[in-house]
N, C-alpha and C positions, 0 to 999 in steps of 0.2 A: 533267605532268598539265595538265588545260587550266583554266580560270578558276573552270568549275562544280564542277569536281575541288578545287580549291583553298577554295571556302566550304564542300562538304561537310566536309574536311576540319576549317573553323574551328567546325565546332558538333559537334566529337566530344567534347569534354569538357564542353560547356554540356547536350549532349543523355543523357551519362550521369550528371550529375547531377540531372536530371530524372526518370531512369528509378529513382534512388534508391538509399541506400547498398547496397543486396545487390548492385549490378552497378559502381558506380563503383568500390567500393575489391576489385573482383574482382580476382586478382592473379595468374597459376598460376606454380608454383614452377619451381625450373630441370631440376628433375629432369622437370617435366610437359610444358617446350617442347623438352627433348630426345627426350623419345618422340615427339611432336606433328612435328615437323621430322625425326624419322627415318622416319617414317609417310609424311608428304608426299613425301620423296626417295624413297621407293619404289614409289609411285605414279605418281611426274612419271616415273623410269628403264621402267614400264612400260609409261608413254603411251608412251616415244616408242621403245621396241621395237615395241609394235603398230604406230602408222606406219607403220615402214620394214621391218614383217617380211610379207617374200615378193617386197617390191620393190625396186625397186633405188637405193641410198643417193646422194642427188643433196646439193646446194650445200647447200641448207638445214641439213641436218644438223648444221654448226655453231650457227646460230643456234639452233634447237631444244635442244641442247648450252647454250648461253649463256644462256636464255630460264630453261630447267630447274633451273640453278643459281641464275640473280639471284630465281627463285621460291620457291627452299628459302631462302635468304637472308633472304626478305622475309616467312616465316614466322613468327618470333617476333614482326618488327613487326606484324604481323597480329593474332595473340595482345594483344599488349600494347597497340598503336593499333588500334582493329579497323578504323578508317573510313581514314585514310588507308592503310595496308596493303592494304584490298579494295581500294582505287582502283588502285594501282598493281598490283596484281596482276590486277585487271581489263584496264588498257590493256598486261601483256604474254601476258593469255592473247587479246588479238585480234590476237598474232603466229604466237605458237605452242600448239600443242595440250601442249607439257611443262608451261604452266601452268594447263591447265586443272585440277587436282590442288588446288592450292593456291590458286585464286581460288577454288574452292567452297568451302574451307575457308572465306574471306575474308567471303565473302557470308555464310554461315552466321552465323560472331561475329556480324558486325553485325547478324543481324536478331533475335540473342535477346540481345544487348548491346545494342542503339539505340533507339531510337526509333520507331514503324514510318512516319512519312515520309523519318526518313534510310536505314532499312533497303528500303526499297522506290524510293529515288533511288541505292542504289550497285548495287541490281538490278537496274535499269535500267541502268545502267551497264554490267555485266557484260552484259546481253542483246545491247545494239548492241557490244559488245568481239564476243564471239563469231558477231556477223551479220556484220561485218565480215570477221571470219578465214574464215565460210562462203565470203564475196562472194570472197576472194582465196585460199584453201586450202581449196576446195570438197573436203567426205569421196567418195570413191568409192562408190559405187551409191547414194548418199542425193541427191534433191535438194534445192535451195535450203529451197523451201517447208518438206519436212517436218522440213530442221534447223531452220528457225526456232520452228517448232512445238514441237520436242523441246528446243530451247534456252529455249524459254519456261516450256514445262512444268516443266523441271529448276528453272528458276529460284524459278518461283510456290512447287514445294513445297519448297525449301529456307526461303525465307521461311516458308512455313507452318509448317514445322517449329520453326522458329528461334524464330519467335513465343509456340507453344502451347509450348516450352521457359522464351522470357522469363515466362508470364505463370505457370507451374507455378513455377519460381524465387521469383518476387513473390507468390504466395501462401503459397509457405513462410516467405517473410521476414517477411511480414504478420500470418501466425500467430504465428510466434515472438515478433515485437514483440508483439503481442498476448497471450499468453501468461505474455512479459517481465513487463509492465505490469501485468497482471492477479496476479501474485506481488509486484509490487511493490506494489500495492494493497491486496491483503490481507494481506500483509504492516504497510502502516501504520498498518491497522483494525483487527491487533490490538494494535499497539503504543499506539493509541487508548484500545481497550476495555481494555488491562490499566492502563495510566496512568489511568481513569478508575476501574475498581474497586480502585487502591491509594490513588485520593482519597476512597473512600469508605470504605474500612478502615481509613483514616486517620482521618477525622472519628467512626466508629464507637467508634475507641480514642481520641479524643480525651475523647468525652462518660463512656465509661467508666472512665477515669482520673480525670479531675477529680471523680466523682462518690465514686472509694474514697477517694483521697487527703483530700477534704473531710471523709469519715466518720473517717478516720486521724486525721485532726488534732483532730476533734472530741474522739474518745477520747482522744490523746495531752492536749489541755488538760486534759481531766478527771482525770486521773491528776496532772500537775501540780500542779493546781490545791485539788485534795481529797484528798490524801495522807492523808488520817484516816478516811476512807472506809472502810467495812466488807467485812470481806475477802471476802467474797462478791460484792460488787461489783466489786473491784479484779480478782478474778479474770476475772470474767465482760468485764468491759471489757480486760483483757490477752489472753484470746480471739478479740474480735472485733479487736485489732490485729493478731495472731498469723493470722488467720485474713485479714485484710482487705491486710498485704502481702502475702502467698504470691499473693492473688487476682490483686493489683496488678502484683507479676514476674510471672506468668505472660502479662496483658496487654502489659507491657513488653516482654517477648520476642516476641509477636504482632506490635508494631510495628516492633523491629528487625530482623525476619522479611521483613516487608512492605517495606523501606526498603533490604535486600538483596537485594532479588527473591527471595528464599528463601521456604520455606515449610516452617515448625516441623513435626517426623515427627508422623503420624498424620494425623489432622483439619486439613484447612487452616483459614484463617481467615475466608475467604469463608464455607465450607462448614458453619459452627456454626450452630448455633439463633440465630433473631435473636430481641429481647425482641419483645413483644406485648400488644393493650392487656390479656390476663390477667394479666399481671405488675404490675398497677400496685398491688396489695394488699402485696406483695413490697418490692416498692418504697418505699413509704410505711410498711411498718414498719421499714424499716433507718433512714427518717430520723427515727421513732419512736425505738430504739433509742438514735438518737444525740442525741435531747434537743429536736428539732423537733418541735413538735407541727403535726399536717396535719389540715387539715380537708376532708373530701372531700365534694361534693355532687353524685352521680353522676345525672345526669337522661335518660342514653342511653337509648334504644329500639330494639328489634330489633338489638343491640348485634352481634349473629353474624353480621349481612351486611355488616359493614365492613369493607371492604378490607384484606388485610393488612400492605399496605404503608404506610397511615394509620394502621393500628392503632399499629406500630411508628414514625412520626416523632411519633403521640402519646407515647408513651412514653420517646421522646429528649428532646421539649418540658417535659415532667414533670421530667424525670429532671438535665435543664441548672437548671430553675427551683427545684427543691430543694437544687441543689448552690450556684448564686449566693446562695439564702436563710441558709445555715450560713455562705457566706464572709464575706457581706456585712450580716448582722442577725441572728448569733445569738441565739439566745433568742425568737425573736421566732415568733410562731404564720404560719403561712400555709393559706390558702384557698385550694380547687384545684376547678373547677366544671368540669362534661363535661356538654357540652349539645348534642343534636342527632338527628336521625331519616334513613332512606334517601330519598335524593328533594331530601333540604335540603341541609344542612352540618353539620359536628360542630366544634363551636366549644369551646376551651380556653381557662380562664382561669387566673390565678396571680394573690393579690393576699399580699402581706406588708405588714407596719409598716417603717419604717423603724431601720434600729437608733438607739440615742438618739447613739451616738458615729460617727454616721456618716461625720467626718472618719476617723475611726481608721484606721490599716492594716489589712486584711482580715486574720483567722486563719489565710488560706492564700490566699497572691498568685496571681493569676492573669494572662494575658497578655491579656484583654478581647477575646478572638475568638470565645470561645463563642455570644453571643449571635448576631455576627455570623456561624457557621456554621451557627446554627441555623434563622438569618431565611434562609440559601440553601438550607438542607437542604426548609426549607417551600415554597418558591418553585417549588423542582423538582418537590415533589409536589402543584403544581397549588394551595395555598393562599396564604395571609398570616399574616405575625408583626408587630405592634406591641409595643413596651415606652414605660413613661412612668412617672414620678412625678406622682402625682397633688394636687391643693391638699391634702385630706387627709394626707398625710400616708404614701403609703401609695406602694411599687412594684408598678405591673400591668404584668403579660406577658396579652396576649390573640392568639390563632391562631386562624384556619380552617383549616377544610382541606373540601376535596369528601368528599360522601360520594354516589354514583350509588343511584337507586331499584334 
């Protein structure tokens, strides 16, 4: 091959890795270059009958013979290097017509394998291969001119072909990467959304646990503590313990539910009623109940157009701050204010005394992140949480939260 032959050749793998994995790591099997190569031999065996059928078999016949064979040969490299393959199968069909067969195969690869300035420089190639064999094995009754014409045409629409194949190919690949990605994506965005609502069933059953277990404990001291207690009492307080674990396992298993990726039979966890600010009567009498006195100063307006998802982190806010008041200052009265209109803010306060033995260990230890998830739980829905001790004497929790006209 000649010089030009030889740089085409050096950007046959620079140029399909450009074209992109669907065509670089094309591979065809061996069972596909056997048929492929048995195809071509019978094609090139019946170029060169036509030749020599009706006329009389001169010198050349060998070469045409030799030409035929070094072209079947040079088929798989075709297949497998499409650019050098076309080249050299281009400079032996400007010998003989037995490889015309298998350079058009040649030209073909390349132009839905390559590149289309490499596919359209070994087409060229192939054109002057084939004007050549015109100029020196001119076909009978055709002349010069109209084979070049027909050598050109053949060539332009093999390219064409070749190309509207590459670029059909590259769009499937394109899809499917596409496609790919698009499964892998939604794929992550649920693995997102589900890691996101087991942190929020997490935190759900957080606030709900500490707020039984704090009433458990309550009850459990008072039993201890007042064994002389009138048996009406003791009853009624051995109920609401009786009544207050079954609650508590049952949330327990919600969270071992959740932490399995499982989901307890029936009602999922997600899928339960969430509390809401209705419940907060509910609510302040179980810390009733358990010897907390609350004092409520309810100052809400138009209370039914708040949101329900304010409704409900008001009701975690409450519900965190009556359980820190039993762990942390029994005995001790708390003050709980709801103050706000649509258009403003609904603003929560919490105010208790402090216990007198405030060094003491709490009646029921906690891991001190409640607060902490509740300042994030407010956060997300758009307000703020403050906590302080005040000169007084006195622990305040105050929240906002939006409330829209």
């Amino acid at each position: 091959m000649s010089g030009a032959d030889h740089s085409l050749s050096a950007v046959d793998d620079r140029s399909a890795c450009e074209f992109g994995p669907a065509f670089r790591d094309w591979s065809p099997k061996p069972a596909g270059l056997a048929v492929v190569t048995a195809g071509i031999a019978v094609l090139t065996g019946l170029s060169i009958w036509g030749q020599y059928q009706g006329q009389p078999v001169g010198a050349l016949l060998g070469l045409d013979l030799v030409v035929g064979v070094a072209s079947c040969v040079l088929v798989p490299v075709a297949l497998l290097r499409p650019v050098p393959g076309a080249l050299a199968l281009a400079v032996l069909a400007g010998t003989s017509v037995a490889a015309t067969p298998a350079a058009t195969m040649g030209t073909l690869m390349v132009a839905q394998r390559r590149r289309a300035p490499v596919a359209v420089a070994v087409a060229a190639v192939g054109v002057l291969a084939h004007a050549v064999r015109g100029v020196w094995r001119p076909v009978e009754g055709l002349s010069l001119a109209w084979w070049l014409v027909l050598v050109v045409v053949a060539h332009a629409a093999l390219l064409g072909w070749g190309r509207w194949r590459a670029a059909r190919r590259a769009l499937i690949a394109s899809l499917r990467e596409r496609v790919r990605r698009a499964e892998a994506e939604q794929g992550r965005r649920v693995a997102e959304a589900r890691a996101l609502e087991r942190r929020r069933i997490a935190h759900e059953m957080h606030d709900v646990l500490a707020h039984r277990l704090s009433l458990l404990a309550t009850y459990a001291g008072a039993l201890e503590y007042r064994p002389d207690a009138a048996p009406e009492n003791l009853a009624r307080a051995a109920g609401v313990i009786r009544g207050t674990v079954s609650e508590a396992l049952g949330d327990l298993r919600d969270v071992i539910a959740v932490l399995r990726d499982d989901e307890p039979p029936g009602e999922s966890v997600g899928d339960r009623p969430q509390p809401a600010l209705a419940d907060l009567p509910e609510l302040i009498a179980q810390s009733a109940h358990a010897g907390t006195r609350v004092s409520l100063d309810d100052r809400l307006a138009r209370r039914e157009t708040l949101p329900a998802a304010s409704g409900r982190t008001t009701y975690r806010i409450l519900q965190e701050a009556l359980t820190n008041a039993r762990k942390h200052a029994a005995g001790q009265s708390v003050n709980v204010l709801l103050d706000g209109a649509p258009g403003d803010r609904l603003t929560i306060e919490v105010r208790n005394p402090l216990a007198p033995d405030r060094d003491a260990a709490p009646l029921v230890p906690g891991g001190g992140y409640g607060l902490v998830g509740l300042t994030e739980r407010v956060r997300l829905a758009g307000g703020q949480l403050d906590h302080q001790v005040t000169a007084a004497g006195e622990f305040q929790l105050r929240a906002w939260l939006p409330w829209p006209a």
